[in-house]
N, C-alpha and C positions, 0 to 999 in steps of 0.2 A: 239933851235929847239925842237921840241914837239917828243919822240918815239912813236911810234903810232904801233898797231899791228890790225890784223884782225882775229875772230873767225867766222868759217863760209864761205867756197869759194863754196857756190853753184851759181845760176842764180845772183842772187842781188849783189855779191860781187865786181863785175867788175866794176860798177859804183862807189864804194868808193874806189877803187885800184885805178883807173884810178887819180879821184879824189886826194886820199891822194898822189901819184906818182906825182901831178903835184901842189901841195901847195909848195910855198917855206917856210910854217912856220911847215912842219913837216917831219920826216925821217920814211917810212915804215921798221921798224926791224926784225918784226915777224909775220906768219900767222900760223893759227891753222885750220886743219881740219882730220874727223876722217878717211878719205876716202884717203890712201897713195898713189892713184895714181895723187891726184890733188898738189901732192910737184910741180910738172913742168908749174903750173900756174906763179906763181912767182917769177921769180930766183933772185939771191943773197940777201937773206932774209934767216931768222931761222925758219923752220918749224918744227910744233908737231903736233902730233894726239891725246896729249892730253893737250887741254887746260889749267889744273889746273898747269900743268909741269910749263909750259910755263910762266903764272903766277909767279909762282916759280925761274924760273932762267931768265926771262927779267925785265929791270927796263921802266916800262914804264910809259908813262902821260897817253895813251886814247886810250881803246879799241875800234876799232867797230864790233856791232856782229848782223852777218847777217848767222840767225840760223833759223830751224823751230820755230816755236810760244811758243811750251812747254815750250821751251829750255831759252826762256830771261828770265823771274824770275830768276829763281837758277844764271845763269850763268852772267846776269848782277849783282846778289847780291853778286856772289864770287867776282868780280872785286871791287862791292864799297867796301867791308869788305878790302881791300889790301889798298884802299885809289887813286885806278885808276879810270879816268871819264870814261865815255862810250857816244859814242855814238848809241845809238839802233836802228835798222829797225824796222817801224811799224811791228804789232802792241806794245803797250805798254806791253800786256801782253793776256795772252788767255781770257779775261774777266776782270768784274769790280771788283769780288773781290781779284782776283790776282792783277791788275791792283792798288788798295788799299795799297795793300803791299809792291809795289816800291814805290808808294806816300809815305809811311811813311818812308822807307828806306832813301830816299832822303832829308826828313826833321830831320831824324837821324842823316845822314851824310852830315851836311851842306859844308864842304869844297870841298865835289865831286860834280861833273857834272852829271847826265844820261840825257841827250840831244834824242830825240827822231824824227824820219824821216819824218817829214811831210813837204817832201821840195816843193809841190806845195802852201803852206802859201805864198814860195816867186816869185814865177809866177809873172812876171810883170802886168798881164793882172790883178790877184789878187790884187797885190798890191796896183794898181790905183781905183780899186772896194771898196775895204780896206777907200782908203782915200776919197770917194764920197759919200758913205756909213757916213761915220763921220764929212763931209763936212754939211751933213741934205740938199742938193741942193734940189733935188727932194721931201724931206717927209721923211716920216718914212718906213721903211719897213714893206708890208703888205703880201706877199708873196713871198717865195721860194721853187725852183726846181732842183731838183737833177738826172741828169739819166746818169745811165751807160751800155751800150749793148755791150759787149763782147763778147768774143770765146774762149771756151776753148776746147779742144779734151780730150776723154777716155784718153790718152797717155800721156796727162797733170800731170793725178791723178795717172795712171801708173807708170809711170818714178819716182815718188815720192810719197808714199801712205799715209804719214800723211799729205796730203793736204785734204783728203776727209774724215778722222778719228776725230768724234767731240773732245776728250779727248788732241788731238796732237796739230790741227787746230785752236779749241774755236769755228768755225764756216765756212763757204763756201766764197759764193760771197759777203760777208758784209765787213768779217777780211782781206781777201787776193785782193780783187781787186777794191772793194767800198768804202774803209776805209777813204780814203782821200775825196770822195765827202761829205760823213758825216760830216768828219772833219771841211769843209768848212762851211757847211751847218751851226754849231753851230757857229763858228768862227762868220759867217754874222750875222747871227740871234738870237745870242744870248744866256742863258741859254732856256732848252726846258724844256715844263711843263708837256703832254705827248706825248703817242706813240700811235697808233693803229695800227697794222703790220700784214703782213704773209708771210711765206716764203713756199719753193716748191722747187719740185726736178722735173724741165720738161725732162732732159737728163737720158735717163736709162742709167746709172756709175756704178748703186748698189753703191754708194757712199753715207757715213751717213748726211754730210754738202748741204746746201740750194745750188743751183748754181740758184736761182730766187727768187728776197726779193722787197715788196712796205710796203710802210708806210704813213700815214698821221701824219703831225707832226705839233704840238701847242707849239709856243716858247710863255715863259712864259710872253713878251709882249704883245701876240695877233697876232701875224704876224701868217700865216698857212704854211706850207712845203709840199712838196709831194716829195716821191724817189722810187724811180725804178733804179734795179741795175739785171743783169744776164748777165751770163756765156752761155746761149744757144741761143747766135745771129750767125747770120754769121759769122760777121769777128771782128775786137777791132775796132768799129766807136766810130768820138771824145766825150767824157764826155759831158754833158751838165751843168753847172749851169744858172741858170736865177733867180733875183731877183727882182719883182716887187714892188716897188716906188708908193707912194702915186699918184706922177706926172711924172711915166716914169719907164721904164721900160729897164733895163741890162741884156745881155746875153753873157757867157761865151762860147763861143764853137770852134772847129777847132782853138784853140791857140791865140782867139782873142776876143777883148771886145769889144760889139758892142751898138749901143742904133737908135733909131729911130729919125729923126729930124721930123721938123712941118708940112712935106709933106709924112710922112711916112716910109721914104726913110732909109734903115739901114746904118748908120755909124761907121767907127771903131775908137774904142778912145785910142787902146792897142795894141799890140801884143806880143805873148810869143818870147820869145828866145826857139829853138826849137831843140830839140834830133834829131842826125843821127840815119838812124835803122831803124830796123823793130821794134822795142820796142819805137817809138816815144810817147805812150803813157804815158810814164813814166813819163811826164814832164822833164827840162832840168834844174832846179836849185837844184839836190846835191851838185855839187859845191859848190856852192853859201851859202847854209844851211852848210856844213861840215865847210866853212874858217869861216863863220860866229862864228860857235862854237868854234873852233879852237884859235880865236881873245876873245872869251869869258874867255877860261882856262888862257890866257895869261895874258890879263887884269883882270882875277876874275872878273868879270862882269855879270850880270843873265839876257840879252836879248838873247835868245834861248828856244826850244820849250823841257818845262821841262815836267815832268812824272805827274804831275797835270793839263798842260793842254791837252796832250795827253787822259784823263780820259773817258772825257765826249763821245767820239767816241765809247767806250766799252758800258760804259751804254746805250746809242743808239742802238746798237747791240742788247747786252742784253733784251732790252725792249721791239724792234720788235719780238725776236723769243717767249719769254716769251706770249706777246701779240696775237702771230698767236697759241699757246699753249692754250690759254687758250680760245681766242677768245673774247676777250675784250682792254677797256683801257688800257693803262699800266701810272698811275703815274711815272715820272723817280725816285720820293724821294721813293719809295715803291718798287723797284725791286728787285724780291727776284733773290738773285744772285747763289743761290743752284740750282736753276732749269735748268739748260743746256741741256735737254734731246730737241727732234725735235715732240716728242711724235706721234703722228699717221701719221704725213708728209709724 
């Protein structure tokens, strides 16, 4: 049985407690956070306030760390240095070139894991997209759609304030709530060749980070993309993906895969497995992504979502703000990854 600890019990934690609590291939022994009143989240376990301690006097197989953004670099590099897997919450890292330097960490240290969160990959509704997509039924893909309309309140950024601090965050509504449609986005379509972006701040927050980002996107087949993702809707309405087909046309929304038949008529070909909650937008396969991994450390096995393919969602990021910066292209092989500023935004 696998020892597994947790760094990090803020919002996100609960989904992989839940999670690691109900695997039978591992035993939660330790949780780490700096905040000593959150000892009474999970009882009979080892608690610290300070991670590296922890480190230090548990023997463990696999961290998971659900930390602000700053904090995964350093703190998943302490754990591969010890020869513990990890697994990480999006994002990979505040950026691509931070992002770079887990890539190499991980090809350093080939006998560790750093497994990365992008558990909507296993969405049934994806997965079946996944295999039609590679099936060539329809064609080739000539375009796809990305939208995410969200809610988020002053008290969001309040309650937690490196959510809105570019140096903390990396970024707004891209890194923290849009990451994963991105993700999809390349996953479908492939490597991208550029970006043309802009983002915006429609919420007075006084908050440094985008809460409103589009983009035109050229995958390096020829396929076109378009995304739109914010934080200043009314309420969190469902994600959108859509990919159009040479001969047909799929749509991801409301937790189901749909396509048109010959009379026009919408059909569903999918449906998600679906989160209780008021956070049902989270998707419902943690689970599913954590045993996965879990089944990976066991067997030494490398199907799981490693810190290289996690990558390409930062340089996406990177490219739209650089892009609305400069007001131009942005080649994705040419992004200067120094430039994080929002400049006149």
């Amino acid at each position: 049985m696998l020892k597994i600890a947790v760094i990090g019990l803020g919002d996100i934690s609960g989904i992989h407690l839940a999670a690691i609590l109900a695997n039978p291939k591992a035993e939660l022994v330790a949780v780490s956070d700096i905040d000593e009143t959150r000892r009474e989240i999970v009882q009979g376990v080892n608690f610290y306030t300070d991670y590296q301690e922890m480190l230090e006097q548990e023997s463990l197989d696999c961290v998971h760390i659900c930390l602000p953004h700053y904090l995964h670099y350093p703190v998943t590099k302490a754990c591969v240095e010890k020869g513990i897997h990890v697994f990480q919450e999006k994002p990979l890292a505040l950026n691509t070139e931070e992002g770079l330097k887990l890539v190499r960490l991980e090809e350093a240290n080939q006998k560790v894991k750093i497994g990365v969160c992008f558990q909507n990959r296993l969405n049934e509704t994806v997965e079946k997209l996944q295999q039609i997509i590679h099936s060539n039924e329809y064609g080739q893909i000539v375009g796809i759609k990305g939208i995410v309309t969200w809610a988020r309140p002053k008290s969001y950024y309040d309650k937690k304030p490196w959510r809105g601090k570019l140096d903390l965050a990396g970024g707004g509504v891209m890194i923290n709530q849009s990451i994963h449609t991105l993700d999809l986005m390349q996953l479908f379509g492939g490597e991208v060749a550029t970006i043309r972006g802009s983002v915006d701040q429609l919420l007075d927050y006084g908050i440094e980070t985008e809460d409103t980002a589009t983009a035109k996107i050229v995958f390096e087949n020829g396929a076109n993309g378009f995304f739109f993702a914010t934080n200043a809707n009314g309420n969190n309405s469902s994600v959108e993906l859509q990919i159009i087909f040479e001969n047909q046309k799929l749509t991801i929304k409301d937790n189901r895969l749909t396509m048109l038949d010959e009379n026009g008529k919408k059909v569903m070909i999918e449906e998600d497995t679906k989160l209780d909650g008021s956070k049902f937008y989270y998707g419902a396969s943690h689970t599913k992504l954590i045993d996965t991994f879990y089944t990976c450390i066991i067997a030494n096995s490398q199907d799981y979502i490693h810190a290289k393919d996690a990558l390409p969602s930062l340089q996406m990021i990177d490219a739209i703000i650089q892009s609305s910066n400069e007001k131009r292209e942005i080649r994705i092989d040419d992004i200067l990854i120094s430039n994080r500023s929002l400049g006149d935004m």
